[in-house]
Steps between C-alpha positions, in 0.01 A plus 500: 500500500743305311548538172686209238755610185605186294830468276690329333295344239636471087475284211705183534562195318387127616727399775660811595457663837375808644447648849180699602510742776195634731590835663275594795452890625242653764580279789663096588392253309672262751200362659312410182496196279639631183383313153587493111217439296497533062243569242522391190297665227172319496552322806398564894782605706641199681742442812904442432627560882474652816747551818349502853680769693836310554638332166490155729105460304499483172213334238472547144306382223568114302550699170820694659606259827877424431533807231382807712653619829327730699658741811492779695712700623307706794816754583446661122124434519531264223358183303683316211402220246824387325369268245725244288463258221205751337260360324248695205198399733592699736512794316217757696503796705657455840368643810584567848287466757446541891232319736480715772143349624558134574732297657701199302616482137211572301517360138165695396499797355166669640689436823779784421412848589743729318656405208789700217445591186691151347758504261539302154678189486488323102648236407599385156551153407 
């Protein structure tokens, strides 16, 4: 069973950066699809990115395309979403996620099987 941790998550100002990190335990998360996905209060949780199993495949959502870089790093058992130029919308809660069920790069979040338990991201304007 794998199981997700998140960090790296804080209060930062409009336009400032900040790198998340996805640390995966219990067994390889090599194989998988690996996603980022947010929740805002009051809102659904929506894509940001996901990796396919090599960091050649790559998609991520408009709102972050050109902002947000996701990778893995499959050695450490790893995922990371650096994120740039931050914006207040995209304050939420960040999560991890890993598709272990289907093949390609799922953008859908019923579609992810285990999932961490996110980590805050605000920012102020």
């Amino acid at each position: 069973q794998v199981q997700l941790v998140e960090s790296g998550g804080g209060l930062v100002q409009a336009g400032d950066s900040l790198r998340l990190s996805c640390a995966a335990s219990g067994r390889t998360i090599s194989p998988y699809a690996m996603g980022w996905f947010r929740q805002a209060p009051g809102k659904e949780r929506e894509f940001v990115a996901v990796v396919g199993w090599s960091n050649a495949d790559r998609d991520y959502a408009d709102s972050v395309k050109g902002r947000f870089t996701i990778s893995r790093n499959n050695a450490l058992n790893t995922v990371t979403l650096q994120m740039f130029n931050l914006k207040p919308e995209d304050t939420a809660v960040y999560y991890c996620a890993a598709d272990i069920e289907h093949l390609g790069l799922s953008t859908t979040v019923h579609e992810y099987d285990v999932w961490g338990q996110g980590t805050q991201v605000t920012v102020s304007s």
